[in-house]
N, C-alpha and C positions, 0 to 999 in steps of 0.2 A: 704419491704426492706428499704435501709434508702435514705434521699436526701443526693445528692451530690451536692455541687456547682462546676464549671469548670470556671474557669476566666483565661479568655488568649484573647489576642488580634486579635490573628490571629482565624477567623470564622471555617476556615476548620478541624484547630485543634480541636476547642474546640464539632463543630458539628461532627465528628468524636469518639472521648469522648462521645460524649453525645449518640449518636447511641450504642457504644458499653457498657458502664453505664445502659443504659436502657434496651437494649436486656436480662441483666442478671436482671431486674426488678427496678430498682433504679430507684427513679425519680430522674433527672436532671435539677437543672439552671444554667442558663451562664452568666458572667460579662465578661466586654471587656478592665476591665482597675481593677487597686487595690481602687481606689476608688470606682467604683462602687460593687466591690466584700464586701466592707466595708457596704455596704448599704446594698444589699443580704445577709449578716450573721446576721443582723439584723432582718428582713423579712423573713428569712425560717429557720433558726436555722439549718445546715446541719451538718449532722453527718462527714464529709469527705468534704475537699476542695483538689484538682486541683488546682496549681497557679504556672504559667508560671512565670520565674523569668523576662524577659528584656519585659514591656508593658511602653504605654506611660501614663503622667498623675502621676499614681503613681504604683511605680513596685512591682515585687514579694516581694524583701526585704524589702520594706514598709509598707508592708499590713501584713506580718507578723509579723515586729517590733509593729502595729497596734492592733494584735491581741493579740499578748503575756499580752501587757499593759493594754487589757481588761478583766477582771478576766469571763464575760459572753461567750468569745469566744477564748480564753489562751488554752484551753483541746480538745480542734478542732482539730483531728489530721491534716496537710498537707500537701499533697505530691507535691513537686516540680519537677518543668519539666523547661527544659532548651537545647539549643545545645550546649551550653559550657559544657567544662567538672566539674565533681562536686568538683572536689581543687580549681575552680575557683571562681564557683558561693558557695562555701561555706566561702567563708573571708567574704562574703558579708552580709549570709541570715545565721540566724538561727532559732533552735527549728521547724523544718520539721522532719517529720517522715521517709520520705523514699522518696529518688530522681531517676527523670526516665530523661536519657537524649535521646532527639531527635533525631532524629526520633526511634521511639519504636514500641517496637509488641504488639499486642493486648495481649497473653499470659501476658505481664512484667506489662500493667496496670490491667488486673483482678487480680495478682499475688498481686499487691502492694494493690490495692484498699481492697482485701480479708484481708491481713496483717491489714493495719490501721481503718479496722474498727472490725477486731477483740483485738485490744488495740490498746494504746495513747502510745507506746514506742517513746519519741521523740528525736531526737539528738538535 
């Protein structure tokens, strides 16, 4: 199956993700900040990122301004996650594939995860 990375701040979240990620066989990393998510897309090349949009350091919408600008990780699909609604955190963030807001059901993330890594359709 393919790696996913999960970068979100809060641990519960992200080891949650990552329990449920893995149980359908994916391997999973976690970053706690978009900086260090920047350093993990380096280091494991993940088919699929997870990115909480409000962390500290450097946020969701940074790390994906970050990524677009790198032609090595620009085709990354990513799914953002957020408890704002998505009219909000979309003035913000773009080129995500598909947004899940908080709190979610397991169903909506195998749903999403299935979708973006079966293609790169990205908004």
């Amino acid at each position: 199956m393919a790696t996913i990375l999960v970068v979100d701040d809060e641990f519960g979240v992200a080891e949650v993700l990552q329990a449920i990620l893995s149980d359908e066989g994916h391997r999973v990393v976690i970053a706690i900040n978009g900086r260090q998510g920047l350093e993990m897309l380096a280091r494991e090349a993940p088919a699929l990122v997870f990115l909480d949009f409000m962390m500290p350091i450097l946020d969701g919408a940074g790390m994906l301004g970050a990524m677009a600008a790198d032609p090595a990780t620009a085709a990354i699909p990513v799914i953002l996650m957020s408890s704002l609604p998505e009219a909000t955190v979309s003035e913000r963030a773009k080129g995500y594939a598909a947004f899940l807001r908080k709190p979610f059901r397991v169903q909506a993330i195998l749903r999403a995860a299935e979708a973006a890594l079966g293609g790169t359709d990205r908004r």
